[in-house]
C-alpha positions in Angstrom: 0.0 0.0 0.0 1.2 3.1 -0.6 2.0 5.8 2.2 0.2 9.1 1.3 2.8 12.0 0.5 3.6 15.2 1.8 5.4 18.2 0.1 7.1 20.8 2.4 7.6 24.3 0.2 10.1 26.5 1.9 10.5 30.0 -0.8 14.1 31.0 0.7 15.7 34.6 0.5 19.3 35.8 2.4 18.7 32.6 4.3 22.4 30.8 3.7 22.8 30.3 7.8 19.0 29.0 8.7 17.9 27.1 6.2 19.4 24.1 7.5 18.5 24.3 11.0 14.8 24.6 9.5 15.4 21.3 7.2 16.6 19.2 9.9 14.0 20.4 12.3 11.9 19.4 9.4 13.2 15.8 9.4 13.5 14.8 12.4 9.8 16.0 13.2 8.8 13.8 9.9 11.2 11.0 11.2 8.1 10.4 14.2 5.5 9.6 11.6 7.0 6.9 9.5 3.2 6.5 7.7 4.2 9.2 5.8 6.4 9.9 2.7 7.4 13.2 1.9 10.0 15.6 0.0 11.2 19.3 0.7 11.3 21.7 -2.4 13.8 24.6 -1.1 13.3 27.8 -3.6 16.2 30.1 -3.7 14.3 33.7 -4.9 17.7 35.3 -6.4 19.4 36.1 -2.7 22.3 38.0 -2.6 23.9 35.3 -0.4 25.2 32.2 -0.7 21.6 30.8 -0.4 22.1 29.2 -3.1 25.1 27.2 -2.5 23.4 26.2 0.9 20.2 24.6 -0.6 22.4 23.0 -3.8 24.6 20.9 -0.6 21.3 20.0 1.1 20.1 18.7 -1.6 23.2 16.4 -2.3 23.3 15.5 1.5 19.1 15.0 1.7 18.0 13.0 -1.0 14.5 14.2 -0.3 15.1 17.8 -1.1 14.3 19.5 -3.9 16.3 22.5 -5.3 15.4 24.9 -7.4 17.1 28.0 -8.4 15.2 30.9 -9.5 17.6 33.5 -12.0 16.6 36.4 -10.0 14.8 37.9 -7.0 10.5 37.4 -7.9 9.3 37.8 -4.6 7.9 35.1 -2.3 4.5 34.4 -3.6 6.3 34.0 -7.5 8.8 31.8 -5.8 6.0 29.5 -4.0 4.5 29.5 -7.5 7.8 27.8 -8.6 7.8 25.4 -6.2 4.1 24.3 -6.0 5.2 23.5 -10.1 7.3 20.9 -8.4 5.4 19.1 -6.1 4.1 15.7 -5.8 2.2 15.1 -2.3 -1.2 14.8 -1.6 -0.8 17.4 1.4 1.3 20.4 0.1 2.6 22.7 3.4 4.4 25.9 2.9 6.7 27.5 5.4 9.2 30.4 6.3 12.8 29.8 6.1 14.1 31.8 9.1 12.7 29.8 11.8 9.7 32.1 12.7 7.1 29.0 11.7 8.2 26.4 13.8 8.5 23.1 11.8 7.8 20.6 14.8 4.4 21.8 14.5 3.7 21.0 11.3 1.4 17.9 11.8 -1.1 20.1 13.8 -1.8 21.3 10.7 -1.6 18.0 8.6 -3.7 16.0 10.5 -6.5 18.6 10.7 -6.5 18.1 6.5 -7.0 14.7 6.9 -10.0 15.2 9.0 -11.6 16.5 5.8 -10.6 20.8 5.7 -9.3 22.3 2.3 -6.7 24.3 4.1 -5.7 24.6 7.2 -3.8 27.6 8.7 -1.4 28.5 11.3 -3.0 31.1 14.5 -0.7 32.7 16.5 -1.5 33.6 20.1 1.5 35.9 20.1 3.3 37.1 17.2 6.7 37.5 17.4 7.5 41.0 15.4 7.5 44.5 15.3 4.2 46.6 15.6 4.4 47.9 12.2 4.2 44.6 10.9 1.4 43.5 12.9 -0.6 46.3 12.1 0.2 45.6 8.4 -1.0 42.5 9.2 -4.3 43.6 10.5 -4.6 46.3 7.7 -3.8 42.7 5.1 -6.8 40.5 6.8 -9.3 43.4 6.7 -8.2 43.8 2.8 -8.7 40.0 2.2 -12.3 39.8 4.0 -13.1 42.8 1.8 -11.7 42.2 -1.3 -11.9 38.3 -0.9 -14.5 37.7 1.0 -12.3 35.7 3.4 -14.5 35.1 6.9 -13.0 37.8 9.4 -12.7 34.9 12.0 -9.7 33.1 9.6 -6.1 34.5 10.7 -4.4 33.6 7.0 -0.8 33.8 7.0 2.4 32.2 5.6 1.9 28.3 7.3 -0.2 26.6 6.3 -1.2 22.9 4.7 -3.9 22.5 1.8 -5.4 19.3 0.0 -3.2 19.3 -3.5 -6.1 20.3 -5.9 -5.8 23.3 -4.4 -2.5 23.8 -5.3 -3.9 22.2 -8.7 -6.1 25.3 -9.3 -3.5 27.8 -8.3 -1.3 26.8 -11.0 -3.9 27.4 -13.1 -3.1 31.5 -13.1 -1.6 32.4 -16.0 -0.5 36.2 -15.0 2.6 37.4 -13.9 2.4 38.8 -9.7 0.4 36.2 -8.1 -0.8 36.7 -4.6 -1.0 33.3 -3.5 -3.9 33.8 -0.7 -6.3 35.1 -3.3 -5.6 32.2 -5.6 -5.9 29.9 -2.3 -9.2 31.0 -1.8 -11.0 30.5 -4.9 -11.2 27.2 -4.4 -11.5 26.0 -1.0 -14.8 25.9 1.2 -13.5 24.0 4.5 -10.8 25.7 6.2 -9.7 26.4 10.1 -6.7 27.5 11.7 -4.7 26.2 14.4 -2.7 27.5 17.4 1.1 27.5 16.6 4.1 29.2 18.2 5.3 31.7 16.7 9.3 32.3 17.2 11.1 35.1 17.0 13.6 35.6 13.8 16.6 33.1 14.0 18.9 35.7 12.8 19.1 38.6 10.2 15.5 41.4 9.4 12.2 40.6 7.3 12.9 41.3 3.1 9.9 42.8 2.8 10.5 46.3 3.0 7.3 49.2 3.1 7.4 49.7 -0.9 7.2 45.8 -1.4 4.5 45.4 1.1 2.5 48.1 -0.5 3.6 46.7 -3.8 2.4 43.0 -3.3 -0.9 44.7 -1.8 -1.4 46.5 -4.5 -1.1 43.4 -7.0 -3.3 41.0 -4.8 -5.9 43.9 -5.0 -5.9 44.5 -8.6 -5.5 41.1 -9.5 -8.2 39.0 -7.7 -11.2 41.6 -7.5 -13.1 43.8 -9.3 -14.3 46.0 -6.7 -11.3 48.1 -7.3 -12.7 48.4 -11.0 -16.1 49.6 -9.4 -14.9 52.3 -7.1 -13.0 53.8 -10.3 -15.7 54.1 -12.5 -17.8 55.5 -9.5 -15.0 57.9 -8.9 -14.7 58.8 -12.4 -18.9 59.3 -12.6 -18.7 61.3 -9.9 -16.3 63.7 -10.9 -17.7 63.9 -14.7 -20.9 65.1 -12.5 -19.1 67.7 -10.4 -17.2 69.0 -13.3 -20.6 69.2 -15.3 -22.3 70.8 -12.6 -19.0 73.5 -11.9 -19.2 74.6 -15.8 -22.7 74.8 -15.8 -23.2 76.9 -12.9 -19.7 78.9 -13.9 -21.1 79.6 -17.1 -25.1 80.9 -15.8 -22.8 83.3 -13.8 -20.5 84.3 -16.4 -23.3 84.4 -19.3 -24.4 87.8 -20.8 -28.1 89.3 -20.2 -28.6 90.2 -23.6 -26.9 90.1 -26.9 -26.3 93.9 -27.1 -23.8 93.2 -23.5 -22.1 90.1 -25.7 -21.3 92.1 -28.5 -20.1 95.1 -26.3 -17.7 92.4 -24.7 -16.0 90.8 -27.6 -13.1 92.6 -28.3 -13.5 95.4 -31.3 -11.2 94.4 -34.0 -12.4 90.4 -33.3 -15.3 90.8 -36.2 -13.1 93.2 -38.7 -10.0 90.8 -38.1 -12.4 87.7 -38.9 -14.2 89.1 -41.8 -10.9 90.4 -43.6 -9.3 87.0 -43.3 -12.4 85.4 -45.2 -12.0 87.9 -47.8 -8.2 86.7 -47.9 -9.1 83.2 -48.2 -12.2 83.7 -51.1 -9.2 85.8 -52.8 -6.2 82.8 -52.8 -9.1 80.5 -53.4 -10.1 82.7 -56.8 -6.8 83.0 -58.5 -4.8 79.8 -56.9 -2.5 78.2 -59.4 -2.6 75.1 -60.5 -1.2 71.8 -58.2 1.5 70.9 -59.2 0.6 67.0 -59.0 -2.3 68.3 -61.2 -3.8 65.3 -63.9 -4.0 67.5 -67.4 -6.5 66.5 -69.9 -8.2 68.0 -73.0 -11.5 68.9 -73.1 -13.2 70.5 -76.3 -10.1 72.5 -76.8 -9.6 73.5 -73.2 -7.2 73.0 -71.2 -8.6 72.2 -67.4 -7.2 71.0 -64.1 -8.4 68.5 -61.5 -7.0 69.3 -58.2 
């Protein structure tokens, strides 16, 4: 009989020194539950570092890792992207790679899939970062259950486990910037989350910096609803409406009482100016030579021109 199959996804920037503290934590948490066959696809997303060169020697010295090398920095939702390409589990579980998910929890989260949910998510009591970051977080949920429609009581973050067709229909976006919740959501109806630890940084700062954050907001937005659509061409009504409104009241103010006080106000040269040019024009127009690219033909002895 065969075992059922787990795949670990683990997007990996400026993580040379932690990564391999997180893959054996990995292992030897996996090692307890024999049932269970599984693989670990580590995604270096262009670091600086020698990330690289950590994940190509854990993958010679772990024959269950899976390395793949991105050609430059994507961001982390393009890099999970890459490596849900790669998997082959019937559970797929994505986590950081600096330690703050804890990997020894990981089957809290697989074994309430197998008691039927789509997706399963990681709550933590505490979180172990700055309060910019939580508040970003916040400001991110309220976004989702707007945008979304993800249930308010669902804390979504970056741990969690999902059945594989979900991953499935997430490959099936074909655009460039994915936001991996959004395409997460559009096809799951049983989800929870579950209480997890949440550690503090192992060593080094977060890569997302303010612009990235607003950046991959921005994209998750614009990509995966159209209410942004809707308040623009309600904005755009409403101002065509208040600009109508301004000119027509500008101009009932503005306007003339009779024609006697809109002649008096046009300038007094405007009407001999205009009237001597027309003259100017029927004169040139009269005596205009013939085009030069002009078709000649006879005609009863006449010479005419077709311009």
């Amino acid at each position: 009989m065969n075992k059922p199959m787990l795949s670990f996804v683990i997007p990996c920037y400026r993580s040379e020194h932690t990564i391999g503290a997180v893959v054996k934590e990995l292992t030897d948490t996996l090692s307890t539950r024999p049932e269970y066959e599984y693989e670990i696809v580590l995604v270096n997303d262009g670091s600086p570092d020698n990330t690289a060169g950590a994940l190509e020697a854990l993958s010679r010295e772990v024959p269950r890792v899976v390395f793949v090398d991105l050609s430059r920095n994507f961001g982390q939702h393009s890099a999970l992207m890459a490596g849900f390409h790669q998997v082959k589990g019937d559970i797929v579980i994505c986590l950081d790679d600096d330690g703050q998910t804890p990997a020894c929890e990981c089957f809290k989260l697989i074994d309430k899939v197998e008691e039927g949910y789509d997706i399963v998510f990681a709550e933590y009591p505490e979180r172990r970062q700055n309060w910019f970051r939580n508040l970003g977080s916040r400001f991110n949920a309220a976004c989702n259950h707007f945008f979304f429609g993800q249930p308010q009581e669902l804390k979504a973050n970056s741990y969690y486990a999902c059945r594989r067709f979900v991953v499935d229909a997430a490959l099936q976006y074909p655009n460039p910037f994915p936001y991996v919740t959004g395409l997460l959501f559009q096809s799951v109806s049983r989800y929870c989350n579950v209480p997890v630890n949440h550690r503090a940084r192992m060593e080094g700062r977060s890569g997302y910096s303010l612009k990235k954050l607003v950046g991959l907001w921005f994209n998750g937005v614009t990509s995966f609803s159209i209410k942004p659509l809707r308040f623009a061409t309600y904005f755009g009504f409403f101002v065509a409406a208040f600009g109508f409104v301004f000119a027509l009241v500008t101009g009932l103010e503005l306007a003339p009482d009779s024609l006697d006080d809109l002649v008096n106000h046009l300038p007094p040269n405007l009407i001999l100016n205009f009237l001597a040019d027309l003259l100017k024009f029927q004169r040139r127009s009269v005596h205009a030579r013939p085009f030069p690219a002009r078709d000649l033909f006879s005609s009863q002895d006449r010479t005419c021109y077709c311009f």
